[in-house]
Predicted model as a PDB file, atoms N, CA, C, CB and O in Angstrom, pLDDT in the B-factor column:
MODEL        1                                                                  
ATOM      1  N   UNK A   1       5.508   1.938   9.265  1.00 42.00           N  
ATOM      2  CA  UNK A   1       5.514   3.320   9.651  1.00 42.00           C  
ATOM      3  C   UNK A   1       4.179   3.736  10.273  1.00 42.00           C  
ATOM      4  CB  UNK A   1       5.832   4.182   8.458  1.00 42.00           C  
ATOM      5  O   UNK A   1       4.155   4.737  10.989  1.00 42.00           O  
ATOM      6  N   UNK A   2       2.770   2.841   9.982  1.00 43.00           N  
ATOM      7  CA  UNK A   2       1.850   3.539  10.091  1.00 43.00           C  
ATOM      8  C   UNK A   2       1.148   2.333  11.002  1.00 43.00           C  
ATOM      9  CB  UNK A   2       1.260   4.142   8.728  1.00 43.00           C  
ATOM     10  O   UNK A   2      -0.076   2.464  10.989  1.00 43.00           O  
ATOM     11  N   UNK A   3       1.607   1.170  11.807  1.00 50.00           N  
ATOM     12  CA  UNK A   3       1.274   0.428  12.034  1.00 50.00           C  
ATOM     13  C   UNK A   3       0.034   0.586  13.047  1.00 50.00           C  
ATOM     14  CB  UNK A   3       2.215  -0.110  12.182  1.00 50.00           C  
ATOM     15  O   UNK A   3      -0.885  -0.233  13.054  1.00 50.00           O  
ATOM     16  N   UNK A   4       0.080   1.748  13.936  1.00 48.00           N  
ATOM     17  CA  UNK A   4      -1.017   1.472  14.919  1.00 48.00           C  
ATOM     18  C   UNK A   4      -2.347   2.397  14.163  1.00 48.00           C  
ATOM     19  CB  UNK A   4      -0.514   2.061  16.692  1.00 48.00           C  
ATOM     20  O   UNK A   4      -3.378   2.851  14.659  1.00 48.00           O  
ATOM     21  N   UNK A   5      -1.846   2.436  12.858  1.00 56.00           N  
ATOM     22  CA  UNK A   5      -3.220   2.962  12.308  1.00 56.00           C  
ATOM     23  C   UNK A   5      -4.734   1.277  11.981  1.00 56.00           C  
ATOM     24  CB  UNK A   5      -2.541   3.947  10.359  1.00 56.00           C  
ATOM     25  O   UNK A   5      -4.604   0.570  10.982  1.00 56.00           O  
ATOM     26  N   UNK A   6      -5.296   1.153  12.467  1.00 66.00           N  
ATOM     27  CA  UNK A   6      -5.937  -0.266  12.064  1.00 66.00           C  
ATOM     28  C   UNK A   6      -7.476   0.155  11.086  1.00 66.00           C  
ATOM     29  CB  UNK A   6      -6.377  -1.297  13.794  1.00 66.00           C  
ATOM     30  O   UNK A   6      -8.448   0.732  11.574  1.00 66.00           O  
ATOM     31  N   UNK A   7      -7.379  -0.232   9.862  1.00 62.00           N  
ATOM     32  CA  UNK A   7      -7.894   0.085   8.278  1.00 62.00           C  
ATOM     33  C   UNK A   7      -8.454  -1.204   8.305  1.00 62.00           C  
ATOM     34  CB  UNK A   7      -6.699   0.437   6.875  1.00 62.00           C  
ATOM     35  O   UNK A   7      -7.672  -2.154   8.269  1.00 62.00           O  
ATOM     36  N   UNK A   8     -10.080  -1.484   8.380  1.00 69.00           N  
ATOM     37  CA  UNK A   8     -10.492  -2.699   8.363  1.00 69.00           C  
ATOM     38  C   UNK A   8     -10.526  -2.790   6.602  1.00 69.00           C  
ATOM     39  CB  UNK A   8     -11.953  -2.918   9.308  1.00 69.00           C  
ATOM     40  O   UNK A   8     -10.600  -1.851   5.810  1.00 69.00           O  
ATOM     41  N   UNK A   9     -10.438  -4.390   6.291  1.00 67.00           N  
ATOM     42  CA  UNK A   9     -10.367  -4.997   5.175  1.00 67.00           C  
ATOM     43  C   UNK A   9     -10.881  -4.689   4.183  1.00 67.00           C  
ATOM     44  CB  UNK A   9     -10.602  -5.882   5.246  1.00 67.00           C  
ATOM     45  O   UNK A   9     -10.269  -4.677   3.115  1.00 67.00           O  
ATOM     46  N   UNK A  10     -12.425  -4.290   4.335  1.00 68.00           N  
ATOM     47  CA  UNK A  10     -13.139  -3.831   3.261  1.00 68.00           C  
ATOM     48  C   UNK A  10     -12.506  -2.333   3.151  1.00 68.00           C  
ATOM     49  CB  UNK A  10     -14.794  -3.940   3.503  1.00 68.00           C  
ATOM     50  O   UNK A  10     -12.453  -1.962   1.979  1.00 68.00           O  
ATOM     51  N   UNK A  11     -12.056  -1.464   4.015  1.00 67.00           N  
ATOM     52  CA  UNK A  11     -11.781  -0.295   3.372  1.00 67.00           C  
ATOM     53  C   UNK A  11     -10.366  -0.362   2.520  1.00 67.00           C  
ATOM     54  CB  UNK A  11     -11.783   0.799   4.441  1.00 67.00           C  
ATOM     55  O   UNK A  11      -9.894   0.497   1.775  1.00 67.00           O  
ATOM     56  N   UNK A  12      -9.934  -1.434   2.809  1.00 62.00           N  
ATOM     57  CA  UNK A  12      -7.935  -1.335   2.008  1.00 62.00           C  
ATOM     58  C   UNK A  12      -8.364  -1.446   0.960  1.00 62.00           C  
ATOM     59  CB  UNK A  12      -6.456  -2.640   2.224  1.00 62.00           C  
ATOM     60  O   UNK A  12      -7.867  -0.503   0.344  1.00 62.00           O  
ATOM     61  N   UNK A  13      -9.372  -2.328  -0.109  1.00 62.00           N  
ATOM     62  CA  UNK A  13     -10.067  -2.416  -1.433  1.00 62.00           C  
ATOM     63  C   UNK A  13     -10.472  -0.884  -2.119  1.00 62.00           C  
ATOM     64  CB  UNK A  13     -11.460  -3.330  -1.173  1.00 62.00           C  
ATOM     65  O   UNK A  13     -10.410  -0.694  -3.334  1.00 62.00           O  
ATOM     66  N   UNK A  14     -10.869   0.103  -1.201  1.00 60.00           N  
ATOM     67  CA  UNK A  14     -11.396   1.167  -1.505  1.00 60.00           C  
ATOM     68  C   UNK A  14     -10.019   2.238  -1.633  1.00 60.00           C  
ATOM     69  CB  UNK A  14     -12.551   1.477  -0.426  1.00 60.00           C  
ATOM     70  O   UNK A  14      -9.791   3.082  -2.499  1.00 60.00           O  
ATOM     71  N   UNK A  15      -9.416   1.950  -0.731  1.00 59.00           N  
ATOM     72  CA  UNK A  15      -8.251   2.860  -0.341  1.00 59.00           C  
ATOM     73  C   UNK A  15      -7.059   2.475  -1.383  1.00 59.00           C  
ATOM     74  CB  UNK A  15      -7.768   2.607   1.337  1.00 59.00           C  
ATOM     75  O   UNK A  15      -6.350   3.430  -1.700  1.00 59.00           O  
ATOM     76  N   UNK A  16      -6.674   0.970  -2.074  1.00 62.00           N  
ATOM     77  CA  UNK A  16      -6.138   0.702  -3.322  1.00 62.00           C  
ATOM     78  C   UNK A  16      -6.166   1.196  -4.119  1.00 62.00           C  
ATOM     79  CB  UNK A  16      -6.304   0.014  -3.750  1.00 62.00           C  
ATOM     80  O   UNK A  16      -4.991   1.374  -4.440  1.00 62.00           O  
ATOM     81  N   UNK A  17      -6.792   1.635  -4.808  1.00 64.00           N  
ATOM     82  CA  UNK A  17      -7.349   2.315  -6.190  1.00 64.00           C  
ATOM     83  C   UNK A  17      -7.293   3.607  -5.844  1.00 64.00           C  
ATOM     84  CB  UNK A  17      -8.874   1.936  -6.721  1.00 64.00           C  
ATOM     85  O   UNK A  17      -6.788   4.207  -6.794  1.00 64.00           O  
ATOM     86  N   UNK A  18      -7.644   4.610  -4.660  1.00 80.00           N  
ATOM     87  CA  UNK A  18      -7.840   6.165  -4.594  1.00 80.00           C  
ATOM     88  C   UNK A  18      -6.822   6.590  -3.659  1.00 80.00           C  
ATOM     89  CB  UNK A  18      -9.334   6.672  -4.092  1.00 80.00           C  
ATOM     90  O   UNK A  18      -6.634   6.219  -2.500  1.00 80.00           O  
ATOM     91  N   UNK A  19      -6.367   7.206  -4.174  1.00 84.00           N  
ATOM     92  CA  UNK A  19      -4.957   7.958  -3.144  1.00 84.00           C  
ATOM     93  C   UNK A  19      -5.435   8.602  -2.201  1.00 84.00           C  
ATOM     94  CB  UNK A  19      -3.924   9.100  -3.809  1.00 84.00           C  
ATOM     95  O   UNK A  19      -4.982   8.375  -1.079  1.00 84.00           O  
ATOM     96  N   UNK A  20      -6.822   9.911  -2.424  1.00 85.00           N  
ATOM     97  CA  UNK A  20      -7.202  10.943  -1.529  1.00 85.00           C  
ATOM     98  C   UNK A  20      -7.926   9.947  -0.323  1.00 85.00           C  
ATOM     99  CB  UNK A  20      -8.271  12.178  -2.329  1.00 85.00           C  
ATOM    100  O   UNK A  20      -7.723  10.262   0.850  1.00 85.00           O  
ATOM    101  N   UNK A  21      -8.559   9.049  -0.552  1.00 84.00           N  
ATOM    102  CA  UNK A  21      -9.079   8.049   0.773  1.00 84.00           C  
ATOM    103  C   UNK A  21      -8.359   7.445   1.001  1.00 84.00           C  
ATOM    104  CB  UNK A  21     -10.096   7.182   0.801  1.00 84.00           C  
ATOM    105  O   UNK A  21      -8.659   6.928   2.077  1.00 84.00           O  
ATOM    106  N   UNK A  22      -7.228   7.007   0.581  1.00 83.00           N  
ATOM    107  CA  UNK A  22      -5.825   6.604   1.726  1.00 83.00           C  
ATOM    108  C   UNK A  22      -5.002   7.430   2.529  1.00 83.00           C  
ATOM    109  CB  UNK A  22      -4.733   6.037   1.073  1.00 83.00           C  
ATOM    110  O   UNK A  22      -4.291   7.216   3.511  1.00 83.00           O  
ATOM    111  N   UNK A  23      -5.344   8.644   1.712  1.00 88.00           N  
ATOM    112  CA  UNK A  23      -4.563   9.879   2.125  1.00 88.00           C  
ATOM    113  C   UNK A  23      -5.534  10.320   4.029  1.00 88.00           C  
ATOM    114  CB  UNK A  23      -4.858  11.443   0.430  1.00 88.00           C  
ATOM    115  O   UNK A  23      -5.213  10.100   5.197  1.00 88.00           O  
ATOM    116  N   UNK A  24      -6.725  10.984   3.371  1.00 87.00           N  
ATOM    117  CA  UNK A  24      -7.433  10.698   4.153  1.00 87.00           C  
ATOM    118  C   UNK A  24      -7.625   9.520   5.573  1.00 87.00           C  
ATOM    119  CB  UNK A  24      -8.033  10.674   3.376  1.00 87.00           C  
ATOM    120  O   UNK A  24      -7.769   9.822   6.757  1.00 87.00           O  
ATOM    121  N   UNK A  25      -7.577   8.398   5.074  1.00 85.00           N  
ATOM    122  CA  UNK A  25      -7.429   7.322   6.210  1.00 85.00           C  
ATOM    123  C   UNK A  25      -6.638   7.295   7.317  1.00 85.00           C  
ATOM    124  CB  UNK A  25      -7.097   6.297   5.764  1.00 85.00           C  
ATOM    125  O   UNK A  25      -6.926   7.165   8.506  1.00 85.00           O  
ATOM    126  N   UNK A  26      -5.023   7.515   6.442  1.00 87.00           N  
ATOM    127  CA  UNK A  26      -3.757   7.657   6.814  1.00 87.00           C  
ATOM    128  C   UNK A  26      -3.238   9.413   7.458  1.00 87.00           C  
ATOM    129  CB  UNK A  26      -2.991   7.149   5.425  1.00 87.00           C  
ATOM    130  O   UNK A  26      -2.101   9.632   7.877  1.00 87.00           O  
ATOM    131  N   UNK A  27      -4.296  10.432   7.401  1.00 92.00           N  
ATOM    132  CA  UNK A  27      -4.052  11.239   7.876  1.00 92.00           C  
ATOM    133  C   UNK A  27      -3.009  11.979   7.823  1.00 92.00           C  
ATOM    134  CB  UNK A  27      -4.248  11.000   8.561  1.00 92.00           C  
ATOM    135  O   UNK A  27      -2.465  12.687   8.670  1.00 92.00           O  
ATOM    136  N   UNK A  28      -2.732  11.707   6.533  1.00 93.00           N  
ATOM    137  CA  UNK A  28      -1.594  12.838   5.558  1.00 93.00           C  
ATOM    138  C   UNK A  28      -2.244  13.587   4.360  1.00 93.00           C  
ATOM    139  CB  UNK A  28      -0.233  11.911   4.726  1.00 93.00           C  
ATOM    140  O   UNK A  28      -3.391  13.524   3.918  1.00 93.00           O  
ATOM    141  N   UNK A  29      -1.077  14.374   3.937  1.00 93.00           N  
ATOM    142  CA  UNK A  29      -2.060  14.825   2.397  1.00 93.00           C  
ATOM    143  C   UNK A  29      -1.228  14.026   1.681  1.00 93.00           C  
ATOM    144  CB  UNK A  29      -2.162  16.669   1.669  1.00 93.00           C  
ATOM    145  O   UNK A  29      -0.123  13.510   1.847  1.00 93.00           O  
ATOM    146  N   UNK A  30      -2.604  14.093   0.296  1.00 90.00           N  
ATOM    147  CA  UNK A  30      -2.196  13.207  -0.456  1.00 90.00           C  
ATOM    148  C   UNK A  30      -1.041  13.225  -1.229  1.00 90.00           C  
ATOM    149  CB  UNK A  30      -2.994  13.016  -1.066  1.00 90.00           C  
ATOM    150  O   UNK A  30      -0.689  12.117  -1.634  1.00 90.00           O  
ATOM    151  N   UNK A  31      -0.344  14.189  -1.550  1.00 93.00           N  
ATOM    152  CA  UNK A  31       0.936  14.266  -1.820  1.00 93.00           C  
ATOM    153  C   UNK A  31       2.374  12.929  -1.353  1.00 93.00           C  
ATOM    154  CB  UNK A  31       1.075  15.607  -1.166  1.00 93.00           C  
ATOM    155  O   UNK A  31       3.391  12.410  -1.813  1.00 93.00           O  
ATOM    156  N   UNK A  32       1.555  12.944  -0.232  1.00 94.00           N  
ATOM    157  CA  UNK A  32       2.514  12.136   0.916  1.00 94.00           C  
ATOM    158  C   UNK A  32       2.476  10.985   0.120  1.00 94.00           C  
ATOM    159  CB  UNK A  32       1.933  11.880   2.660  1.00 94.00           C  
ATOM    160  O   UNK A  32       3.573  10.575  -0.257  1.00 94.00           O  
ATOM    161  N   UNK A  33       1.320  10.264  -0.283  1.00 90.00           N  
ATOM    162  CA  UNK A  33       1.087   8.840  -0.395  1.00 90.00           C  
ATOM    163  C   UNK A  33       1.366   8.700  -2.011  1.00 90.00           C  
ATOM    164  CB  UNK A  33      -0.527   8.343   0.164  1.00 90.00           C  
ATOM    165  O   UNK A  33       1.362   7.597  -2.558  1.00 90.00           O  
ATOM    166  N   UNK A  34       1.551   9.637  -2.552  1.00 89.00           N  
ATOM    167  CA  UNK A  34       1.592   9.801  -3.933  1.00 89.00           C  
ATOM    168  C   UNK A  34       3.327   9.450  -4.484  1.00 89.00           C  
ATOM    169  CB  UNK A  34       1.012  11.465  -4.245  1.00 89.00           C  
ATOM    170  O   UNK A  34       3.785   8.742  -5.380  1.00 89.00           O  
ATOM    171  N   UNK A  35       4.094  10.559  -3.182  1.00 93.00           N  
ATOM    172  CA  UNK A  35       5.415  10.171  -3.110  1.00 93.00           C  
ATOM    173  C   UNK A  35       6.201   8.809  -2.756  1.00 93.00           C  
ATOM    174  CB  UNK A  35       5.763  10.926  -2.390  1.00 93.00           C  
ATOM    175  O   UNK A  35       7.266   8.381  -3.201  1.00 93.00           O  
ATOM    176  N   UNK A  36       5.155   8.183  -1.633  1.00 90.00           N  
ATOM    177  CA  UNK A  36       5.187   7.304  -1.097  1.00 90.00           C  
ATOM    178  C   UNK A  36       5.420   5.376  -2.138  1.00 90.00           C  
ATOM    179  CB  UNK A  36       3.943   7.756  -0.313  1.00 90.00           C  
ATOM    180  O   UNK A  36       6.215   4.436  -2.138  1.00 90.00           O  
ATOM    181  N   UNK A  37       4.283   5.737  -2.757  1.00 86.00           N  
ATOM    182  CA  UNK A  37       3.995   5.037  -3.738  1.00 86.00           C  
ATOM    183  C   UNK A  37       4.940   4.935  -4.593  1.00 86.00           C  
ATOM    184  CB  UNK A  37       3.030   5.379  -4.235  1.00 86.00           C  
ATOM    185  O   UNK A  37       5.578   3.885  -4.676  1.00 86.00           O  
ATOM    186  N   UNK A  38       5.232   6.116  -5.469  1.00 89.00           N  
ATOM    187  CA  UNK A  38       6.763   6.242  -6.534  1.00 89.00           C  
ATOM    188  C   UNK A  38       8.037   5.992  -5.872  1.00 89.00           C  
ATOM    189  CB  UNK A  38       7.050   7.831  -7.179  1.00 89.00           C  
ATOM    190  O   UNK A  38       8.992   5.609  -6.547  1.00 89.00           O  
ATOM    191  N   UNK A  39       8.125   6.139  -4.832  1.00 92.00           N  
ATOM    192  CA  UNK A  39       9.294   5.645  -4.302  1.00 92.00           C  
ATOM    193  C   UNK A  39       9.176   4.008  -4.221  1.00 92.00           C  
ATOM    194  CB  UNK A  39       9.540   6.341  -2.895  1.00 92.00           C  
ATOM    195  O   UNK A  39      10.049   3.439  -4.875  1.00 92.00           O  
ATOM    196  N   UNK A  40       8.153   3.062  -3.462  1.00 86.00           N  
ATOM    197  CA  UNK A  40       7.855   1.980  -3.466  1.00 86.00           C  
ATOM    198  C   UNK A  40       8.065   1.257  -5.246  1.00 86.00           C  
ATOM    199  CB  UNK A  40       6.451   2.066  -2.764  1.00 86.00           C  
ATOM    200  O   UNK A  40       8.386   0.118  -5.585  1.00 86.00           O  
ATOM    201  N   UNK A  41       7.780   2.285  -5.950  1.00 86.00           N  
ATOM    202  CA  UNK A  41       7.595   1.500  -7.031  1.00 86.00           C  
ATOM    203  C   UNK A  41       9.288   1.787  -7.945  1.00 86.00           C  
ATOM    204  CB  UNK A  41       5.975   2.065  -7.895  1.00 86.00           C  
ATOM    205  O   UNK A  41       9.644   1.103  -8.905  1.00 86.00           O  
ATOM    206  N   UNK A  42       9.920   2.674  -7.482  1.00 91.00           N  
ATOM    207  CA  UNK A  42      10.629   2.950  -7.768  1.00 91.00           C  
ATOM    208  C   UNK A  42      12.011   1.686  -7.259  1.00 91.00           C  
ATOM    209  CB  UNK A  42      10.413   4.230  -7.461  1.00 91.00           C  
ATOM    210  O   UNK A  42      12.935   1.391  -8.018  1.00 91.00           O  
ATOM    211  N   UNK A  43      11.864   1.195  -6.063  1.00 89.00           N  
ATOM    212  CA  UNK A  43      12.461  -0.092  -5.446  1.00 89.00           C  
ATOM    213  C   UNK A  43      12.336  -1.146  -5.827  1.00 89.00           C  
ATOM    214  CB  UNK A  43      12.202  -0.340  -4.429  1.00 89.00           C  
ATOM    215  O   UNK A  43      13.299  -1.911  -5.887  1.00 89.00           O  
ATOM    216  N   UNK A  44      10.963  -1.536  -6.243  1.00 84.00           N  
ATOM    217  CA  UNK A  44      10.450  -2.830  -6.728  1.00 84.00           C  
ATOM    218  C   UNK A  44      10.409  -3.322  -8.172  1.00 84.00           C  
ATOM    219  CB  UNK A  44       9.231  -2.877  -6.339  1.00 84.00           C  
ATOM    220  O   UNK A  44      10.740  -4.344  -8.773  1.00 84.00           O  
ATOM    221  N   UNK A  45      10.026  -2.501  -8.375  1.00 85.00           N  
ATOM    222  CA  UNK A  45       9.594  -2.317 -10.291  1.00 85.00           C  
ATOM    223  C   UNK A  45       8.860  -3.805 -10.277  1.00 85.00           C  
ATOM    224  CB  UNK A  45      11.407  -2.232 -11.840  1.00 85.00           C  
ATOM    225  O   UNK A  45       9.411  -4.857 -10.603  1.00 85.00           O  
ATOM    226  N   UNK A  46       7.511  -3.656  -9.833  1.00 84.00           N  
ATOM    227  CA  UNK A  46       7.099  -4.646 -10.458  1.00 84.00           C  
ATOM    228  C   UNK A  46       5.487  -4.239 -10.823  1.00 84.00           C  
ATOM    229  CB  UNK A  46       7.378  -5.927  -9.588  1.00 84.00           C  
ATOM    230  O   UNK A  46       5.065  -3.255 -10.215  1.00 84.00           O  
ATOM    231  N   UNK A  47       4.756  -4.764 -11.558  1.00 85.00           N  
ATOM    232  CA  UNK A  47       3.286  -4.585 -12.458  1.00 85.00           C  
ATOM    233  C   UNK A  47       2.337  -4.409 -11.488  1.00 85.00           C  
ATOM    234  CB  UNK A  47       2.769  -5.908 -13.442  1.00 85.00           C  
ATOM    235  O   UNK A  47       1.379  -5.173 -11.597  1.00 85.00           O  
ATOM    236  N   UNK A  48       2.302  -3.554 -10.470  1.00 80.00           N  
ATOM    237  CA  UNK A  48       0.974  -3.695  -9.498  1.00 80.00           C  
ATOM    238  C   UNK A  48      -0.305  -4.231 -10.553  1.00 80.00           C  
ATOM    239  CB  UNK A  48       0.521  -1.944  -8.684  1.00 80.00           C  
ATOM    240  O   UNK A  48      -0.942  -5.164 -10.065  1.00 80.00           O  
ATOM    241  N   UNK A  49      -0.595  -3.949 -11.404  1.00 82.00           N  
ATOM    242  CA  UNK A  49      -1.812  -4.692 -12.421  1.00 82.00           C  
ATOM    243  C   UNK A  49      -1.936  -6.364 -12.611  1.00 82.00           C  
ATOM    244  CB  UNK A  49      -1.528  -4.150 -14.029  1.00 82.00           C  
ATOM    245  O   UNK A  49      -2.960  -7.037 -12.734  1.00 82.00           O  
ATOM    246  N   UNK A  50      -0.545  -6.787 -12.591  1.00 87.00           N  
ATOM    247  CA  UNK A  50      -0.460  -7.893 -12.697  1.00 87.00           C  
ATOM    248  C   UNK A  50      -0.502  -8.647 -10.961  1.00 87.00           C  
ATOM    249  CB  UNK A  50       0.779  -8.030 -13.632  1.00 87.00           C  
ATOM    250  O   UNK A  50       0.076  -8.240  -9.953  1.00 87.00           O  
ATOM    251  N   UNK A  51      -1.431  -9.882 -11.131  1.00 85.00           N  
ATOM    252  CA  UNK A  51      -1.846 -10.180  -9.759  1.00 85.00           C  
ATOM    253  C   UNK A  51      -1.075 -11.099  -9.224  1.00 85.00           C  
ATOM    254  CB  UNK A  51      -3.142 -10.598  -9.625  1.00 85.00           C  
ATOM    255  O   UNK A  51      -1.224 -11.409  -8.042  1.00 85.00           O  
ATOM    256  N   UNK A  52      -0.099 -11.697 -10.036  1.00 89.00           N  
ATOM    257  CA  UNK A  52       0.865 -12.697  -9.846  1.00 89.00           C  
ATOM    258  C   UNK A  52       2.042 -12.033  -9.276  1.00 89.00           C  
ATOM    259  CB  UNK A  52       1.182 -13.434 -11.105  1.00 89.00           C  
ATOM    260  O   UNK A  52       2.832 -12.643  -8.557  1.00 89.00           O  
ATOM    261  N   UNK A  53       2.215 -10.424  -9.675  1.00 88.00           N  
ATOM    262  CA  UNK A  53       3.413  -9.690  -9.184  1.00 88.00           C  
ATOM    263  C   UNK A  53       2.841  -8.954  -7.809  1.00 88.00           C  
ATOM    264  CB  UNK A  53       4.026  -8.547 -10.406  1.00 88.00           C  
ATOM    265  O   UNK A  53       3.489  -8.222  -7.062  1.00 88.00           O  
ATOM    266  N   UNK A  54       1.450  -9.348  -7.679  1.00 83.00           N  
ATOM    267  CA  UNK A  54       0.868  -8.537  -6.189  1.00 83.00           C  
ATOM    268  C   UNK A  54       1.304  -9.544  -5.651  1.00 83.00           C  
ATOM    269  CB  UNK A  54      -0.828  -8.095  -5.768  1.00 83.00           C  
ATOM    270  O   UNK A  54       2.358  -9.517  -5.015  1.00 83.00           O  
ATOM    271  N   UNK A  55       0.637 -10.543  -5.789  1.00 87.00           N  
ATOM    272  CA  UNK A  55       1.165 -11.901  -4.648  1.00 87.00           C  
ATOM    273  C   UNK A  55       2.410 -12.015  -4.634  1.00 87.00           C  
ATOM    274  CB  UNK A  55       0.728 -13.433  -4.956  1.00 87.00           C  
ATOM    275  O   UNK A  55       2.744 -11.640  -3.510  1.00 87.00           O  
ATOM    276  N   UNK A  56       3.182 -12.266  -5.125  1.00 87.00           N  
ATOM    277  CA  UNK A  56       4.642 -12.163  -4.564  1.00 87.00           C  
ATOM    278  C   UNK A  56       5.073 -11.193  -3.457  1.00 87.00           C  
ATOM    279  CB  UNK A  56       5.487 -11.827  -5.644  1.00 87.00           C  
ATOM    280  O   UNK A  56       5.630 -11.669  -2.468  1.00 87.00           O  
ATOM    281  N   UNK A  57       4.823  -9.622  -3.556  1.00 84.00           N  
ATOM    282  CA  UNK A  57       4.963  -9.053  -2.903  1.00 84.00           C  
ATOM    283  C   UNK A  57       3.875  -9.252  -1.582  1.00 84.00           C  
ATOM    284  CB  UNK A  57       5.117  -8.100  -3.590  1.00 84.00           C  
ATOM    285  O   UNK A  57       4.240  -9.016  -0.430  1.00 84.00           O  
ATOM    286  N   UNK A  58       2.970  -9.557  -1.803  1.00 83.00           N  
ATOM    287  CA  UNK A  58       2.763  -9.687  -0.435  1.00 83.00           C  
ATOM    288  C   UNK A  58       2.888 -11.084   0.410  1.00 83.00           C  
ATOM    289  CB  UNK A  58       1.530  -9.206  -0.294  1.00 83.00           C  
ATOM    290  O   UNK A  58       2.824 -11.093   1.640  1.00 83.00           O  
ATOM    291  N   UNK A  59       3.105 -12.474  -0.521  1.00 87.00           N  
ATOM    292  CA  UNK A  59       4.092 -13.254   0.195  1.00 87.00           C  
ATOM    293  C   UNK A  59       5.115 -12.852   0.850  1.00 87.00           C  
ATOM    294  CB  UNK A  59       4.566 -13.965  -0.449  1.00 87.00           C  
ATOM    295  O   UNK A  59       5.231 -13.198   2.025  1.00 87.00           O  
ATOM    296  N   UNK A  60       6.427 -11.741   0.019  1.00 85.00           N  
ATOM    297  CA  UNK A  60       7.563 -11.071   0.807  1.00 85.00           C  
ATOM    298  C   UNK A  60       7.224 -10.380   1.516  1.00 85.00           C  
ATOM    299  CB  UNK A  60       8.432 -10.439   0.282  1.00 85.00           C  
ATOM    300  O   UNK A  60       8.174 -10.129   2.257  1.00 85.00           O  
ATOM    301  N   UNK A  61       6.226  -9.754   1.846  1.00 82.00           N  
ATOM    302  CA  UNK A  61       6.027  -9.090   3.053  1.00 82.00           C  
ATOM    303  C   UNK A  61       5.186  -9.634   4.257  1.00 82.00           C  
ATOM    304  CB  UNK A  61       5.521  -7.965   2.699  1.00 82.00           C  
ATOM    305  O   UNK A  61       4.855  -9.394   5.418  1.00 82.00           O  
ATOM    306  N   UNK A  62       5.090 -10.285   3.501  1.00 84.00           N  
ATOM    307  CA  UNK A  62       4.410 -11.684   5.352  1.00 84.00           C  
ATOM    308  C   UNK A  62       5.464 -12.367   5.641  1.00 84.00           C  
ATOM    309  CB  UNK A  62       2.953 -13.362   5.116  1.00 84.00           C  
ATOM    310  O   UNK A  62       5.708 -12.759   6.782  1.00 84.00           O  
ATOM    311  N   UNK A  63       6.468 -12.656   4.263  1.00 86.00           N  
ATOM    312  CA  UNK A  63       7.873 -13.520   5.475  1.00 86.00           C  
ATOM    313  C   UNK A  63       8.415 -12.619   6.137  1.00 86.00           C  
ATOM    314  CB  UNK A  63       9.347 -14.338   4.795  1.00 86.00           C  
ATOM    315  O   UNK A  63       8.995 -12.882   7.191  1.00 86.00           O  
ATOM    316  N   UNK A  64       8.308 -11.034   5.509  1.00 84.00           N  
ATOM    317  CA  UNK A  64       9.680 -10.365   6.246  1.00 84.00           C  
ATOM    318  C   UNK A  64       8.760  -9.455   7.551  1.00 84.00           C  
ATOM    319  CB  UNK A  64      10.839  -9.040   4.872  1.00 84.00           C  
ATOM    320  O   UNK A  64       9.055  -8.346   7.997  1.00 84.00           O  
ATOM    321  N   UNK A  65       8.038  -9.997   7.798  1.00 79.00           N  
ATOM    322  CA  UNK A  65       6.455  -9.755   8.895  1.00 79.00           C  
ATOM    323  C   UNK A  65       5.831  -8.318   8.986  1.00 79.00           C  
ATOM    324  CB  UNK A  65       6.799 -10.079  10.706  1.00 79.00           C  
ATOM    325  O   UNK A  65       5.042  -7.911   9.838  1.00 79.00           O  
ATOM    326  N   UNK A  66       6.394  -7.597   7.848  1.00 65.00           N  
ATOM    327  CA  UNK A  66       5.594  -6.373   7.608  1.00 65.00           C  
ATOM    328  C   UNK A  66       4.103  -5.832   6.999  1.00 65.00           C  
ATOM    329  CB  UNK A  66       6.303  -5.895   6.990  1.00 65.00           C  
ATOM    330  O   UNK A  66       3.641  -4.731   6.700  1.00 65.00           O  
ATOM    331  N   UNK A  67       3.579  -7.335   6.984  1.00 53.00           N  
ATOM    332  CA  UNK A  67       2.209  -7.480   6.794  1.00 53.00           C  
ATOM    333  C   UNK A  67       1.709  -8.477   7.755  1.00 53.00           C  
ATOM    334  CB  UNK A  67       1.893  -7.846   5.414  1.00 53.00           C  
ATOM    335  O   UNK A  67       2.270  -9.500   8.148  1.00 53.00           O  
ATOM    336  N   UNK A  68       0.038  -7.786   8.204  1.00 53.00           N  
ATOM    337  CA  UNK A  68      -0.858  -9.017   8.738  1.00 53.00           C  
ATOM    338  C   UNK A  68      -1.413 -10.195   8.389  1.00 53.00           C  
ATOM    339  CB  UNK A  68      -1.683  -8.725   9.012  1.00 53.00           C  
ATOM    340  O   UNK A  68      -2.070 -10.835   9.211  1.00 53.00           O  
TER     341      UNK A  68                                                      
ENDMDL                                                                          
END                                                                             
């Protein structure tokens, strides 16, 4: 959805953890990304804490090429 936005690497680390500087980045309010998120998590149900359930998801999202 937000693809021609380009978020260099070191800021996605910063922008992980804080909604209002993703919000910010992404040039919505934060509401947006807040909804955004519960819905995502609401599809997936899986442990964003757990790093074994991050990598999976972002293995599935490099096969299905919605990640760089």
């Amino acid at each position: 959805m937000y693809t021609w936005i380009e978020i260099p690497e070191n800021e996605l680390k910063e922008m992980f953890m804080n909604y209002s500087v993703t919000a910010e980045k992404m040039y919505v309010h934060i509401n947006t990304i807040r909804k955004k998120i519960d819905k995502v998590n609401d599809l997936v149900k899986i442990d964003w804490e757990d790093h074994v359930d991050r990598l999976k998801m972002e293995i599935l999202l490099q096969f299905l090429g919605l990640e760089e």
